[in-house]
C-alpha positions, 0 to 999 in steps of 0.5 A, spaced: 466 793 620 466 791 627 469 797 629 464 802 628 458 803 633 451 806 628 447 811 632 441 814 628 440 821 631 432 822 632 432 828 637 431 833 632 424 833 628 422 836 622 416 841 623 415 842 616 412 836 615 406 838 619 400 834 619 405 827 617 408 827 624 402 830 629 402 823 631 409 820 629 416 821 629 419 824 623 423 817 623 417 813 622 414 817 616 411 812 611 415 812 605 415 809 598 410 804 598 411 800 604 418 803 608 418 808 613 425 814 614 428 810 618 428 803 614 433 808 609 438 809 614 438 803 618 439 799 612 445 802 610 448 801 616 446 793 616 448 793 608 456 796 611 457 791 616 455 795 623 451 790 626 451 794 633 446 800 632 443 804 637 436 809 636 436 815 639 429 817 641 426 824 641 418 825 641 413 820 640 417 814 639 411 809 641 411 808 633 419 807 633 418 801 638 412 798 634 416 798 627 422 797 629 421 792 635 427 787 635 431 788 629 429 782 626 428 784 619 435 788 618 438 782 621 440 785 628 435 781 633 442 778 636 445 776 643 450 780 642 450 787 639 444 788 635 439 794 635 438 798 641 432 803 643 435 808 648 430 813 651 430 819 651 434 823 656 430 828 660 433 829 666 440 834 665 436 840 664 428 842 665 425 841 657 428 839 651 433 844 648 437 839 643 440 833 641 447 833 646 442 832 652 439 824 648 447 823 648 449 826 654 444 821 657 446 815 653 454 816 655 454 809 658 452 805 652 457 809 649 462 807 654 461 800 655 461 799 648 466 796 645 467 800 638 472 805 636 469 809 631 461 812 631 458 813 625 452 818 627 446 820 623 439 823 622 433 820 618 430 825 614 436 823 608 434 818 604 440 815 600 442 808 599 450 809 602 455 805 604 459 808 609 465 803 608 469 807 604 467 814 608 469 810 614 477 809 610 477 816 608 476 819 616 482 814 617 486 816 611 486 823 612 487 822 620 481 827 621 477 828 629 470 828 625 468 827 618 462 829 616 458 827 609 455 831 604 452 831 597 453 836 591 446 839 590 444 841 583 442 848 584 436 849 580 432 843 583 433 844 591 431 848 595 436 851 600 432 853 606 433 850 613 439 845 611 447 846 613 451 848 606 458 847 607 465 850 604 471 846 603 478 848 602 483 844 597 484 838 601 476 837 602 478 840 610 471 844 612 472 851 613 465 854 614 458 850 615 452 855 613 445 854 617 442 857 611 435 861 611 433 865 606 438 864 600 445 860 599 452 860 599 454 853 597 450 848 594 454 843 598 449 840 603 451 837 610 447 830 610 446 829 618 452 824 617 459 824 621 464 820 622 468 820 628 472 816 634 468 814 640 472 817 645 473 823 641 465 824 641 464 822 649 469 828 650 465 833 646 459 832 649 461 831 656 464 838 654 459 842 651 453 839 656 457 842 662 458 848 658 450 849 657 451 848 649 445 843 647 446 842 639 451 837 635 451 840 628 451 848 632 455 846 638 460 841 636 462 842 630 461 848 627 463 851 633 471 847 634 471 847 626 477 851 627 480 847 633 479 840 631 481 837 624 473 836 620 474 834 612 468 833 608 466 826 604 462 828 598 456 822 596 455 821 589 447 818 589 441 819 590 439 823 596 432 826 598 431 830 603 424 830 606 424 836 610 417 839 608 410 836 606 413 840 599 419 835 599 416 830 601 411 829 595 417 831 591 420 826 593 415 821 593 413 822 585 420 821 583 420 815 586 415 813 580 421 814 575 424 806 575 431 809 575 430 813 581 427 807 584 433 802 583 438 807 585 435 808 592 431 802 593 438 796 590 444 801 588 449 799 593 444 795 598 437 792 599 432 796 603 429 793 609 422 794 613 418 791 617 414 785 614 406 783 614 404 778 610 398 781 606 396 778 599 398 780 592 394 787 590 387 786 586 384 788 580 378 788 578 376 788 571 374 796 571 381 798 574 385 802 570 391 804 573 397 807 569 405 809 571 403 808 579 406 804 584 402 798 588 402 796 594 400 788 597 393 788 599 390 793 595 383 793 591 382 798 585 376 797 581 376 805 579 383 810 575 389 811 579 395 815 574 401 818 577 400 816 584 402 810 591 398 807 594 400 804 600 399 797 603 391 795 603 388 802 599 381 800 597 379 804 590 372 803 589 368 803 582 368 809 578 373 813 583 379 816 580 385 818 584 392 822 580 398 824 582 397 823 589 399 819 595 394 814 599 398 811 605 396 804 609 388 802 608 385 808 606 378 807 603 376 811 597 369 810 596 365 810 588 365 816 584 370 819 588 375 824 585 383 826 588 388 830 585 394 832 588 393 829 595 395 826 601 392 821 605 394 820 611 393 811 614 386 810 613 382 816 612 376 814 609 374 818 603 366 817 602 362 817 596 362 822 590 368 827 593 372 831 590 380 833 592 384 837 590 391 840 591 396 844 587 404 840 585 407 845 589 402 845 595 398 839 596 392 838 601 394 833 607 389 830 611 391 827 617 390 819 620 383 817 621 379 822 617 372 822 615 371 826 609 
């Protein structure tokens, strides 16, 4: 799809996730094992044939330069189009009010790009997709703005802070809910819309002037009866991390391998950064049951029901449940854990005991001592 530009929206975070994103954006939470957000979203551009990509930065982008660095994993470390970085724009208005400020001060990239449609997205909705058939769809119907969303079941999702959305007979978008306390549609919007660049510079040269700052709120909600917006409903796998909640959810779902093939090869490959560390080791006292290891990890002691991540150290004696231990986190002999998560290279010291709940697990931040 040469003529479609992919742009990654970062400028919204999601404060619910606490302690992952003190030192981070949202986009570059671990996930899975090895993956960071964006891996999931950037992939699924670079498996739909969009081979110029540009990230809209917000706060703490430092990790979004180091993880992403030229592009050369997905494919896009290219002289021609490829990924672009763009800073974030803090000069129209004092403070940081919304995500039309980052368009507004990437319009010239948008300009002197040479695509005629914008396939723009968020970070925190992990699925596997391909936009090629939506792309299809938005110029079948002959709509101004496609916006992509998936039909949740009711009795697992939890509805707060997410835009639901009703739709007319045709699949054209008559209402869109910022949901806050209870639902009125189980039609969740994925911070996912397709529309025309020019189209889409207009927008937001207009609402900026107007002093309106939100894509979602000011943009499309706002003009749903003056501009042509339908709904392009995906089928699969979606994970919405949203909270430290969901993101534990999430996470131990992936140790059921179908939903791990559907998310991880179903219908493209996800990429991330490589880093080149030997196969993980188990020594002869390890015991480890329905767990997902990563490259570089030492287990001599019990891990059930959990991740760890790249390079964990798991002593002699230590036993580690239904818990979640990101990049070179130590855990020391006689150590039990519980319904935790660990932040990268928290160290765990000798015959501590952690514990958490399934519906609240303990976090502890990057770099503790405990």
């Amino acid at each position: 799809m040469n003529n479609v530009l992919g742009v990654i929206n970062l400028s919204i975070n999601q404060p619910l996730l606490h302690e992952l994103t003190y030192s981070r954006a949202t986009a570059t939470v671990p996930f899975g094992g090895r993956y960071r957000l964006i891996d999931f979203v950037l992939s699924n551009m670079v498996n739909s044939g969009i081979n110029n990509v540009a990230v809209l930065a917000h706060n703490n982008y430092r990790s979004i330069i180091d993880h992403l660095g030229s592009g050369k994993e997905w494919d896009l470390d290219r002289k021609y189009r490829g990924l672009f970085i763009l800073p974030p724009n803090n000069s129209h208005a004092p403070g940081f009010n919304g995500d039309l400020q980052n368009f507004y001060g990437s319009l010239e990239y948008f300009a002197r790009s040479s695509e005629e449609f914008v396939v723009v997205s968020s970070s925190h909705m992990i699925c596997n997709i391909n936009y090629t058939e939506a792309v299809e769809n938005h110029q079948r119907t002959k709509a101004d703005i496609t916006v992509i969303y998936k039909e949740m079941d009711d009795d697992s999702e939890d509805f707060a802070n997410l835009i639901t959305l009703d739709l007319d007979e045709n699949e054209r978008v008559v209402r869109m809910t910022e949901n806050r306390q209870t639902k009125k549609s189980n039609k969740v919007y994925m911070r996912m819309i397709i529309i025309k660049k020019e189209l889409l510079i207009d927008l937001v040269k207009k609402s900026v002037n107007q002093n309106y700052y939100d894509l979602v709120r000011h943009v499309i909600i706002r003009n749903l009866n003056a501009l042509k917006v339908y709904g392009y409903e995906y089928k699969g796998y979606l994970a919405i991390i949203n909270s430290v909640q969901n993101y534990y959810k999430y996470s131990k779902e992936l140790l059921n391998p179908t939903v791990w093939n559907s998310l991880f090869y179903e219908p493209g490959l996800i990429y991330t950064k490589i880093k080149d560390e030997p196969p993980a080791r188990y020594a002869r006292s390890a015991n480890v049951t329905n767990s997902q290891v990563a490259n570089g990890c030492v287990i001599e002691g019990t891990v059930e029901n959990s991740i760890l991540f790249r390079g964990v150290r798991i002593g002699k004696g230590a036993v580690v449940r239904n818990s979640i231990l990101m990049q070179k986190c130590v855990i020391e002999e006689d150590s039990c854990l519980d319904h935790v998560i660990l932040d990268k290279e928290v160290y765990v010291t000798r015959g501590n005991k952690l514990a958490g709940e399934e519906m609240s697990p303990t976090v502890f931040t990057k770099k503790s001592r405990i």
